[in-house]
N, C-alpha and C positions, 0 to 999 in steps of 0.2 A: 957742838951744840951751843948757842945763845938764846940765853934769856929773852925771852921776850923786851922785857919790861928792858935790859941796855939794847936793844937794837931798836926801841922806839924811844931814845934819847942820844946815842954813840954817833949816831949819823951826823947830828948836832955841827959839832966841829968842822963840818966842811959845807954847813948852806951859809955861805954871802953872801949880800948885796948883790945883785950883779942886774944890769938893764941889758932889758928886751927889746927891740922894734926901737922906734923914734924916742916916748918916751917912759915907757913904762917900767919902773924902777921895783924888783921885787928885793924884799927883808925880812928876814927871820923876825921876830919878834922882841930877839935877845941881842939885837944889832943898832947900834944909832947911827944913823944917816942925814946930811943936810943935801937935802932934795933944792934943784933946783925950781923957779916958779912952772915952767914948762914938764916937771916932770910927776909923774900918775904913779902913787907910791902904791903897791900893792903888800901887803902886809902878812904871811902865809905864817902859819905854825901847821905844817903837814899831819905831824903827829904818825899815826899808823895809814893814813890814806896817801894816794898817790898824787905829785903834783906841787913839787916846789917850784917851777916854773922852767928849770934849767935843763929839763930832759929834750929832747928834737921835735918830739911832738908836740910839749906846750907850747915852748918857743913859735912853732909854726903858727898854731891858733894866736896865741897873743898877736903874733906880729899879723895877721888876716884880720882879726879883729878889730884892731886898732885903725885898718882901711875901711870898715866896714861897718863898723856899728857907728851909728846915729842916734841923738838925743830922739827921747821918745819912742825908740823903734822896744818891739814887744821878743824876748830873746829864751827860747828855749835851750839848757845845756842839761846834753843826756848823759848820763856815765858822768856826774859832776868829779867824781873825787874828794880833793883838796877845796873846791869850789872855786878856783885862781880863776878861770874863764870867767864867771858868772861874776863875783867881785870884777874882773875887768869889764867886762859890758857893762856892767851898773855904775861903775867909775867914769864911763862914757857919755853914761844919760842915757840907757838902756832900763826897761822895766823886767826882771831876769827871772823864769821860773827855772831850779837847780834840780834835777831826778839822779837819784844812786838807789841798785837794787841793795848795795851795803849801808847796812842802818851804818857802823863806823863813818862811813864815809858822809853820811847826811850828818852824823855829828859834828866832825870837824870844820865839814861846810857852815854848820852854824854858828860853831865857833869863830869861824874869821867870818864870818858876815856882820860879826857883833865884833871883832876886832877893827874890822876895816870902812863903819861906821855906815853899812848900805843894808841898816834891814828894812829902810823902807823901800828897797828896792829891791830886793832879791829873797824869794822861798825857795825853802831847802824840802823835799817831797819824799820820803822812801816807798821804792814800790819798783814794778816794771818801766823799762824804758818809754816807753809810749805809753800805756794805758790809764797812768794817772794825771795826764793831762789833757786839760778841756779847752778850746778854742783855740786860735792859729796864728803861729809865730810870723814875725817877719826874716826870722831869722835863727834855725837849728844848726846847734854846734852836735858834735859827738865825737869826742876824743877817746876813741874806744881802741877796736881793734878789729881788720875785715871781717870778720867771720858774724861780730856782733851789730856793724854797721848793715853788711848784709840780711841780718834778720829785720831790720829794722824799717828798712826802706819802706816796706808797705804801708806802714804806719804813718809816713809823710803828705801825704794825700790828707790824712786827718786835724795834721798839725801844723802845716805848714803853708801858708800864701800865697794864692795864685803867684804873686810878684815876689815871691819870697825866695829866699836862698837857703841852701844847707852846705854847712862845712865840716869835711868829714875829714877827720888825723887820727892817729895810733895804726896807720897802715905801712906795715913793711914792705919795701919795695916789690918784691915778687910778687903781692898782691894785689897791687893797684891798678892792677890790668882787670881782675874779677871785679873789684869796687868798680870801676869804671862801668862795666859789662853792665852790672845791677841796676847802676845810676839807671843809663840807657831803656834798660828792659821796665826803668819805675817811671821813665816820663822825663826826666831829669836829661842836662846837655854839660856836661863838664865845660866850667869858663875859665878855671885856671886851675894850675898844677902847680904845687911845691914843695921844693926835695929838700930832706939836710938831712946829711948822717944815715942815709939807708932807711928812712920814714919819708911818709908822703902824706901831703897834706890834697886833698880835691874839695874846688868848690864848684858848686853848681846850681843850677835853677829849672825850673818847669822848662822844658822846649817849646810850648808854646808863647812863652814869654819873650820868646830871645829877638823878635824884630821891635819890641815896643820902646 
């Protein structure tokens, strides 16, 4: 048995520095770093939520992300977490709304939104994955897990832009045959696949999008 209160500090000792994608550079809090001018310091105290950025799935978002997001563009991220995503789109010039059914987890999100200096950029929401958000993204993350990607799909038709994309990770490999199947069955055409470490990241877009 562990205390709570040392396994949400023990972990401690083993989150570094360490860069993601081109150049997105994550930090503990309790780390000093000289960042060079090229690189996007993202600044994470996890705390009890999931998402130092080092696990196969963040990794995967981050590095899609950092292809994909655009100043201005309007970014929904479902199952925030840590809030790593949503601080990284907002670091991009993205306008970021953050959703976690775990109140914890919209805490910590808040906490590094105000660590990492983007609240005019980014709300942290607690509630269900779709239903506490109004108008339509150009771009939904969900770094969940298939089972909850899958419930979710239907909900993208409400949230999400004709021209718009969704990028869906926390899929383990055995699954990403079903994710795919759903995309399909919800409208959606997988554009690109990507693997690390036995998770799978898919992004996709309306099918009727795909000749424009």
């Amino acid at each position: 048995t562990v205390k709570e209160e040392d396994w949400a500090t023990s972990w401690k000792a083993y989150f570094k520095p360490v860069k993601i994608g081109k150049n997105f550079l994550i930090k503990p809090t309790w780390e000093e770093v000289d960042p060079s001018e090229e690189e996007v310091i993202l600044e994470i105290d996890p705390g009890m939520a999931f998402g130092t950025g080092t696990h196969a799935t963040t990794s995967l978002c981050l590095e899609t992300i950092e292809e994909v997001v655009k100043p201005g563009m309007k970014v929904f991220d479902l199952g925030t977490g840590s809030g790593i995503l949503s601080i990284a789109a907002a670091k991009l010039g993205a306008q970021v709304e953050a959703v976690d059914l775990d109140a914890v987890a919209v805490k910590v999100t808040k906490e590094n939104i105000n660590l990492n200096k983007v609240k005019d950029k980014v709300s942290a929401k607690h509630g269900d994955l779709g239903s506490v958000l109004t108008g339509q993204a150009d771009l939904v993350i969900a770094n969940i897990i298939a089972d909850v990607i899958l419930i979710l799909l239907p909900d993208l038709k409400r949230i999400l832009k004709d021209n718009g994309e969704f990028i869906g990770s926390g899929i383990i490999e055995h699954r990403a045959a079903d994710v795919e199947n759903g995309l399909r069955e919800a409208g959606l055409e997988v554009i690109e696949r990507r693997d690390n470490s036995g998770w799978v990241l898919l992004r996709a877009r309306w099918q009727q999008s795909a000749s424009l």
